[in-house]
C-alpha positions in Angstrom: 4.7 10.8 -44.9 7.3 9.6 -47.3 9.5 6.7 -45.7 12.7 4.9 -47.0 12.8 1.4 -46.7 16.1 -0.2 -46.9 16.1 -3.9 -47.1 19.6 -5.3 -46.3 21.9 -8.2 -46.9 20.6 -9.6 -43.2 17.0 -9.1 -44.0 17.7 -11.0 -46.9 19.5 -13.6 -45.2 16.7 -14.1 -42.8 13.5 -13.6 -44.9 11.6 -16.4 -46.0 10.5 -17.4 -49.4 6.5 -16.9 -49.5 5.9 -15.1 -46.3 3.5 -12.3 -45.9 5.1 -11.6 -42.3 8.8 -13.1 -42.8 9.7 -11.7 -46.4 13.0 -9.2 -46.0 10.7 -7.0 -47.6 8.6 -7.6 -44.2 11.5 -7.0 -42.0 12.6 -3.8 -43.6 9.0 -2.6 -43.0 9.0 -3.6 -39.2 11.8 -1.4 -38.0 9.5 1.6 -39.5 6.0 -0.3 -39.0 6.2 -2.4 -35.6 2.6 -3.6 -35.9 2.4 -3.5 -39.6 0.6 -6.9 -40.6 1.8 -7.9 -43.5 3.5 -7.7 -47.1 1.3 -9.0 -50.2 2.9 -8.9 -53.7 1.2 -5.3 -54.2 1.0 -3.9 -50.9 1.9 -3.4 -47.4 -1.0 -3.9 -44.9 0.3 -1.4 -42.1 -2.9 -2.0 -40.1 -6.0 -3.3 -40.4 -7.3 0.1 -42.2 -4.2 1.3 -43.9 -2.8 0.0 -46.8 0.2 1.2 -49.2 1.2 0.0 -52.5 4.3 -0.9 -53.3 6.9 0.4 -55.6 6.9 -1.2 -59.2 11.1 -2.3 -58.1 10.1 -4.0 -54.9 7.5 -5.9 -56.5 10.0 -7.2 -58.8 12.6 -7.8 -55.6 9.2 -10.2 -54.5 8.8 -12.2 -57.5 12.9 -12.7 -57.6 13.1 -13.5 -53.9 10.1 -16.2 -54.2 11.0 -17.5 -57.3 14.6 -18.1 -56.2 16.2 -15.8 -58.9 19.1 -15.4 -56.4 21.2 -13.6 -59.1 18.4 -10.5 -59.0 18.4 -10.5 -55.1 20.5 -7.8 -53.8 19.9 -4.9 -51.0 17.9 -1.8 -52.2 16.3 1.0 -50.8 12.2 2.4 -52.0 10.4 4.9 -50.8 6.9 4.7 -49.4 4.2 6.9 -49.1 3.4 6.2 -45.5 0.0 6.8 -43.4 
């Protein structure tokens, strides 16, 4: 099923730098994903079988967010492949 995940100026404003469960990446996912487990740098672990990679442009949006490359951090929307 393909999903949209849109990650906001609040998820933004309330991830945290380095978090697998806290990222705004994280918290877009858990309004679609409720018990998803976590957000890697490559993937989203959904449950403890299913696994989706991410989008070449959210991978980025990680590597800006941790590195603190505020200028590059901004809302977006990707689309998922979704079990």
């Amino acid at each position: 099923m393909r999903t949209k995940i849109t990650v906001t100026k609040e998820d933004i404003e309330k991830g945290q730098r380095r978090s697998n469960l806290y990222c705004p990446i994280a918290l877009a996912c858990s309004r679609h994903f409720p018990f998803m487990i976590s957000v890697c740098s490559d993937t989203i672990y959904v449950d403890e079988r299913d696994r989706v990679k991410l989008p070449a442009r959210a991978r980025k949006f990680i590597l800006a967010f941790d590195n603190c490359f505020d200028d590059r951090v901004k809302p977006f929307s990707f689309f998922i492949e979704a079990p």
